[in-house]
N, C-alpha and C positions, 0 to 999 in steps of 0.2 A: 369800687364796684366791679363784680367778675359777672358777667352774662355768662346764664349755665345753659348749654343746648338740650332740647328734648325736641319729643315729638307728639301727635296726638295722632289718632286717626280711628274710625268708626270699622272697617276693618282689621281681624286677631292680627298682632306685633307677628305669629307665624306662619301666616297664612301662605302657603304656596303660590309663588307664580310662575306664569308662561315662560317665564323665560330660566328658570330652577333653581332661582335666589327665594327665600322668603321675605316678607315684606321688610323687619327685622335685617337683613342682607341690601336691601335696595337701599333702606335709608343709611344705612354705615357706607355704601359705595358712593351715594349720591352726594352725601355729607359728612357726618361724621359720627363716632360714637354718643348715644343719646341719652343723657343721665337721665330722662326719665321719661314714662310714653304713658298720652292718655288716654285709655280704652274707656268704653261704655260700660257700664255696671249693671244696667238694665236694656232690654230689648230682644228682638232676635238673634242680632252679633254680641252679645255682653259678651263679658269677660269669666274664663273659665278658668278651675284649678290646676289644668292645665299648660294656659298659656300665663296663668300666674307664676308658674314654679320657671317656665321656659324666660320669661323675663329678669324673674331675680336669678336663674342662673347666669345672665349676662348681665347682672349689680347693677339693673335697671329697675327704677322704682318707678310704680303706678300711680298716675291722676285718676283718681275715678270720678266720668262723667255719667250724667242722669240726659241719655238722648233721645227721651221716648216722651218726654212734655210734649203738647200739644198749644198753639196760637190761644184756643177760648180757655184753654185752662188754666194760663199762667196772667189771662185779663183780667180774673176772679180778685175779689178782697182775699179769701179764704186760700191758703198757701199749703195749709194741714194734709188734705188727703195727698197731693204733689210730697210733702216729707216723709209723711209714712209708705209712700211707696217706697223712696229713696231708702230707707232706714230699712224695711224690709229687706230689701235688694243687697245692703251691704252685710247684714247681719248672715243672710244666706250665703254670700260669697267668702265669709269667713272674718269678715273687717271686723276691726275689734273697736269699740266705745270707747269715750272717754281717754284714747290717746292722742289725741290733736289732727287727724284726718279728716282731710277735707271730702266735700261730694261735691260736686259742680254743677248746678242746670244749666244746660247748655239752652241759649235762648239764639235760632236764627238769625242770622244777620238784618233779616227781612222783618220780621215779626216786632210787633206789639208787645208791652210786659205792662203791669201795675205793679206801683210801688208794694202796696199796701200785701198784694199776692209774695213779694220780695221779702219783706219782715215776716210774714206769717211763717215761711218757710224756711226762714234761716233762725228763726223762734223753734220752731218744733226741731230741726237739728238738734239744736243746742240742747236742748232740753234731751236727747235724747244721744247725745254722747258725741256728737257730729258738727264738724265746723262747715258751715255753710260758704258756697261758690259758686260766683256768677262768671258766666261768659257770655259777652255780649258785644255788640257792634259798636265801638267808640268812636267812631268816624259820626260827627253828630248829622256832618252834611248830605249822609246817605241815612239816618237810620236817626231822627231826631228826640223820636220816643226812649230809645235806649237810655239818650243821652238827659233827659228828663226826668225818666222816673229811676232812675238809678240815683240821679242827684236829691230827688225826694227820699230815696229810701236812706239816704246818708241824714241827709239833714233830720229824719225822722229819730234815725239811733245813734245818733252823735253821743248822746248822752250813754248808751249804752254801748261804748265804744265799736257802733256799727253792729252789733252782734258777732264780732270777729271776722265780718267776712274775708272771702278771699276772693282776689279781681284779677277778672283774666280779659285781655284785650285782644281784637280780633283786627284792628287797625293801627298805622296803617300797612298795606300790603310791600313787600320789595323782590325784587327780585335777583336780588344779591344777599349775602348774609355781613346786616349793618353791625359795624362794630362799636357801636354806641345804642343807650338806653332810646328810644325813640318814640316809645308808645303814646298813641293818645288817650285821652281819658275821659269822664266826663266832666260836666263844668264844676262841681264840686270838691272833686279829686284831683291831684296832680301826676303828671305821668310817674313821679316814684312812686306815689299811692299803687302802682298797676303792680299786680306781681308778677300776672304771666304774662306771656302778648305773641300771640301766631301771626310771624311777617311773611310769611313766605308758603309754599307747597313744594311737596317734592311727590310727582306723579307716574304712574304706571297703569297706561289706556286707561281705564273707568275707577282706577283704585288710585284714592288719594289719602297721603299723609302732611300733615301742617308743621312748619316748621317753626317752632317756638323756644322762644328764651324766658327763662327763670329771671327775675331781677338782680337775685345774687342765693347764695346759700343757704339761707333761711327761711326762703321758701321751702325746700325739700323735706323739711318737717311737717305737711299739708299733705305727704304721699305716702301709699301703702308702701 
């Protein structure tokens, strides 16, 4: 197993700062170069054609996250109008179908999810060219719903090999860069089950980026 570094962050990979590195520059000085960064696809910060071309000029591929769910919308049975947003959002940022790319909802650390809102949404994906992604708190001791209805939505599509999904862990946290797989999971899943996992931050005053490893190379097939 090779742990591949990337990063995420809710703020553009070029966004200027105070100090006259861009964000893209702070993470390379703070750590290292980042095979791959996951920007928001929808919201006010999405991800633009610009900072798309500025990314793969530095042979960095995109996670595209969904960071504009809301706690009562992602409680729902009904997951549909949550994918057709998603689906909209990538087809206008240029994302192409039916090549194996993932979307992510990003689900608070804090926050409640329903299984059943989980399937509906990684269903209409599918169905619509798109490999469904969850991010969520696997630390069950803080956040025990995660770890609950995430196990429900496993056991639901087990038969339908999950629906593909792809799993990204948000626990636990370090503040060194561990050189082992380490992620927790939830009770149904094993930490290799995890594909990605944000252990760590790398910050600048109000502007923060997560520091995440890939499991190994096979995930980079999930990225624009």
């Amino acid at each position: 197993m090779s742990l591949i570094y990337g990063t995420d962050s809710a703020m553009p990979a070029n966004t200027r700062l105070t100090n006259g590195y861009n964000l893209y520059e702070w993470v390379m000085r703070k750590s290292c170069f980042p095979s791959f960064w996951g920007r928001s696809l929808t919201g006010e910060r999405r991800i633009t054609a610009e900072e798309i071309e500025f990314l793969r000029s530095k042979r960095c591929k995109i996670a595209l996250v969904i960071r504009d769910l809301n706690e009562q919308e992602i409680c729902q049975n009904d997951g549909t109008h949550s994918a057709i947003k998603a689906v909209e959002a990538a087809k206008n940022a240029g994302v192409p179908q039916n090549k194996g790319i993932a979307l992510f909802a990003y689900i608070p650390s804090e926050w409640s999810v329903n299984h059943n809102w989980m399937t509906s949404f990684a269903g209409n994906l599918l169905n619509n060219g798109y490999i469904p992604g969850f991010i969520g708190n696997t630390d069950s001791s803080k956040n025990f719903n995660f770890d609950r209805q995430c196990s429900h939505y496993v056991l639901a599509t087990r038969n339908a090999d999950q629906l593909h999904a792809v799993y990204w862990s948000t626990e636990p946290k370090y503040n060194f860069d561990p050189d082992i797989w380490a992620s927790y999971a939830p009770s149904e899943l094993l930490p290799k089950d995890m594909h990605l996992w944000s252990y760590g931050n790398i910050d600048f005053h109000d502007i923060h980026a997560a520091k995440v490893y890939a499991h190994d190379s096979s995930v980079m097939k999930y990225f624009l």
